[in-house]
Structures are given as structure tokens and as C-alpha cells.
C-alpha positions in Angstrom: 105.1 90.7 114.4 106.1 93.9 113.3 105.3 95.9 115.9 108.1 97.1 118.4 107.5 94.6 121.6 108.0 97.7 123.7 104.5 99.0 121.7 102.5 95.9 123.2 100.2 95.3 125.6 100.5 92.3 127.7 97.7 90.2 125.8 99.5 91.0 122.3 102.7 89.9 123.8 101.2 86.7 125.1 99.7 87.0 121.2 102.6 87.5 119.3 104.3 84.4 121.1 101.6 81.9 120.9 101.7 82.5 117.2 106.0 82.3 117.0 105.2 79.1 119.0 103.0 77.7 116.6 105.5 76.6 114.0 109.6 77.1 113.8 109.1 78.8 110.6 106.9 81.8 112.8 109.5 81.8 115.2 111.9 82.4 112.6 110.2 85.4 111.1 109.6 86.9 114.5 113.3 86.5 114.9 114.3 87.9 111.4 111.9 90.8 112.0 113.0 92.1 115.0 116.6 91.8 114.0 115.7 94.2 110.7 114.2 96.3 112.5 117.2 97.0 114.9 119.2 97.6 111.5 116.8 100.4 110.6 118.9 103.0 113.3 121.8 103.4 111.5 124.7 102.8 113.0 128.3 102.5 111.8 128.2 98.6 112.1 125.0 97.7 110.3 126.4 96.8 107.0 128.1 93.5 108.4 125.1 93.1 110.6 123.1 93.0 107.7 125.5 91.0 105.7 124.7 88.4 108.7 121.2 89.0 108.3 120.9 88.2 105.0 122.7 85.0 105.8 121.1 83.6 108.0 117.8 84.6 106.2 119.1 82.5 102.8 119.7 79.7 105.6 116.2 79.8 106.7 113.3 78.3 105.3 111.4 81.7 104.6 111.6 81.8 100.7 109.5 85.0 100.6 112.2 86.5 102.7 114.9 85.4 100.0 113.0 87.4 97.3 113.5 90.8 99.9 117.2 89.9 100.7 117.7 89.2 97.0 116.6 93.0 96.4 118.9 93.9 99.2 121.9 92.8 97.7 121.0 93.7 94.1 121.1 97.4 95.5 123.5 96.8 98.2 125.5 100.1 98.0 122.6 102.1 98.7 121.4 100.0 101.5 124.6 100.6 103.2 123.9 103.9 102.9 120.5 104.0 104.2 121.4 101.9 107.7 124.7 103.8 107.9 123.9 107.4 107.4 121.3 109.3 109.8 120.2 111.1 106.2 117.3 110.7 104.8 114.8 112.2 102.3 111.3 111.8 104.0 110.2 115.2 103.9 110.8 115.1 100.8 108.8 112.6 99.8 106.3 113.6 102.2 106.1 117.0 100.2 106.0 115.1 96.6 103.1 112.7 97.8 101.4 115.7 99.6 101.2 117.5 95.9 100.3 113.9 94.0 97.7 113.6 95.9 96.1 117.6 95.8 96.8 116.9 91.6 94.3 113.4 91.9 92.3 114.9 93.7 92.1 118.3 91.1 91.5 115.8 88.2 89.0 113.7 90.1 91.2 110.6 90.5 91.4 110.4 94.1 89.0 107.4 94.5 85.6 109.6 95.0 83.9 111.7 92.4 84.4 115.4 92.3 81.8 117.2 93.7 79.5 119.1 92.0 79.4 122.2 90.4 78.1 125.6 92.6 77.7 128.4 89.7 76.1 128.6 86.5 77.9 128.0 83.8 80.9 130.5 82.8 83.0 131.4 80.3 86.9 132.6 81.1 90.0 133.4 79.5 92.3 130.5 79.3 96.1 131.9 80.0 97.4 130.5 76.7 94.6 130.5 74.6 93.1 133.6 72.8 89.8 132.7 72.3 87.8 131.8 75.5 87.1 128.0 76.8 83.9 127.1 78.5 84.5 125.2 81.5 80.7 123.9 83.0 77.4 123.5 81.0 74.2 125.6 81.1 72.2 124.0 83.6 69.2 122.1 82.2 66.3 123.2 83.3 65.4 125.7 86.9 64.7 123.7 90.4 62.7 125.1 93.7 65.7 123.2 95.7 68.1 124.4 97.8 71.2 124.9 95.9 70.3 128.1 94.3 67.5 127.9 92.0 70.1 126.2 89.2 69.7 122.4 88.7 72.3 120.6 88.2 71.7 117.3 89.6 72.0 114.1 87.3 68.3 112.9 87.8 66.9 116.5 85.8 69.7 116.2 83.2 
């Protein structure tokens, strides 16, 4: 449904309309749909086509569309703006999520465990801190394996 109909194949065409066929509420979604997505190249007349858009969604039975044109018109000056204007801020925001996510994955919060540690235990100088921090723990005892000599691994700890 929200695919570009240009993007399908033949079967997902013959798809896509077998399931708008199935009920008039699916063939007015597919309808909504494809007239949003035409508002999303901005042009200088989108803000009364979406003032008809939101319209005729209100008129249809689609309440879960009511809830997104309701946040439409709530913040309507700046969706003006964003299917008026060729501006946008995605690299941006490509940048800003590109640095969240090296951060989680710094602090081990990226949805896997860090891995583990390669050295020994060490202890450096902390830039704001006079006295020095020690940042991994003395392995507990030695291994014949093949990371070194050093065992680390959680089943000798």
C-alpha cells in the first residue's frame, strides 16, 4: 500500500488491488495513501491540496487516519512548510543518528554485549582526574587458549 505503484511487479499490483478490493475501507486507504504520498514533493500548491486531504480523510471511515490528520493540523504551519519548501534537514539528522548510535554502541547499549576485553588489565591517566582510574580487572587465573595466554572468559571467572 505504501509502496510507489511504479515500484511493483505485476503480481504485487494484482496484490495490492485484490486487497483494496476486499473492503471499501482498503480502497479508501490505498486512495488516501497514494494521494499523501504525491503531497510529499513539495510544490507551491500542496497546502490546499492537503487542506482537501485532510477533509476527505475526516469524511472517511479510517479513524486511525483522523488521529494522523489531527497531528497535521495541530502543527499545520510547519507542515506547510515541509510540502512547500524543497528544504530539508536529513543530513542532518542522518549525522545526529549516525553519532547516537557510535555513543550506544561505546556504552554497550546497542542491543548486543560489548565484546570482550583483548589486554591485560591497565591502569591510565584519566584527563580530569589526578590520580589514575583502572579501567579492566586482572584476569583470573592463566589459560593454554588462543587469545593470548590471559583468561578472561566468564566460565574461569
Amino acid at each position: 500500500m505504501t509502496t510507489r505503484p511504479y515500484h511493483l511487479d505485476d503480481d504485487q499490483h494484482t496484490l495490492r488491488d485484490q486487497l483494496a478490493g476486499v473492503c471499501p475501507e482498503m480502497t479508501a486507504l490505498a486512495g488516501q495513501l497514494r494521494t499523501f504520498a504525491d503531497l510529499l514533493v513539495p510544490a507551491g500548491d500542496n497546502p490546499q491540496a492537503l487542506t482537501e486531504w485532510i477533509t476527505r480523510t475526516r469524511d472517511a471511515d479510517l479513524p486511525f487516519l483522523h488521529s494522523f490528520a489531527n497531528g497535521l493540523e495541530r502543527d499545520r504551519a510547519a507542515v506547510d512548510a515541509a510540502v512547500t519548501l524543497p528544504h530539508h534537514n536529513g543530513r542532518t539528522e542522518g549525522v545526529n543518528n549516525k553519532i547516537k548510535l557510535i555513543k550506544r554502541q561505546a556504552y554497550g547499549r546497542a542491543g548486543h554485549p560489548p565484546s570482550p576485553p583483548t589486554r591485560p588489565a591497565q591502569l591510565t591517566q584519566h584527563p580530569r582526574r589526578s590520580t589514575p582510574t583502572k579501567i579492566l580487572e586482572e584476569p583470573k587465573e592463566r589459560c593454554n587458549s588462543d587469545h593470548g595466554g590471559l583468561c578472561l572468559c566468564p566460565a574461569r571467572a
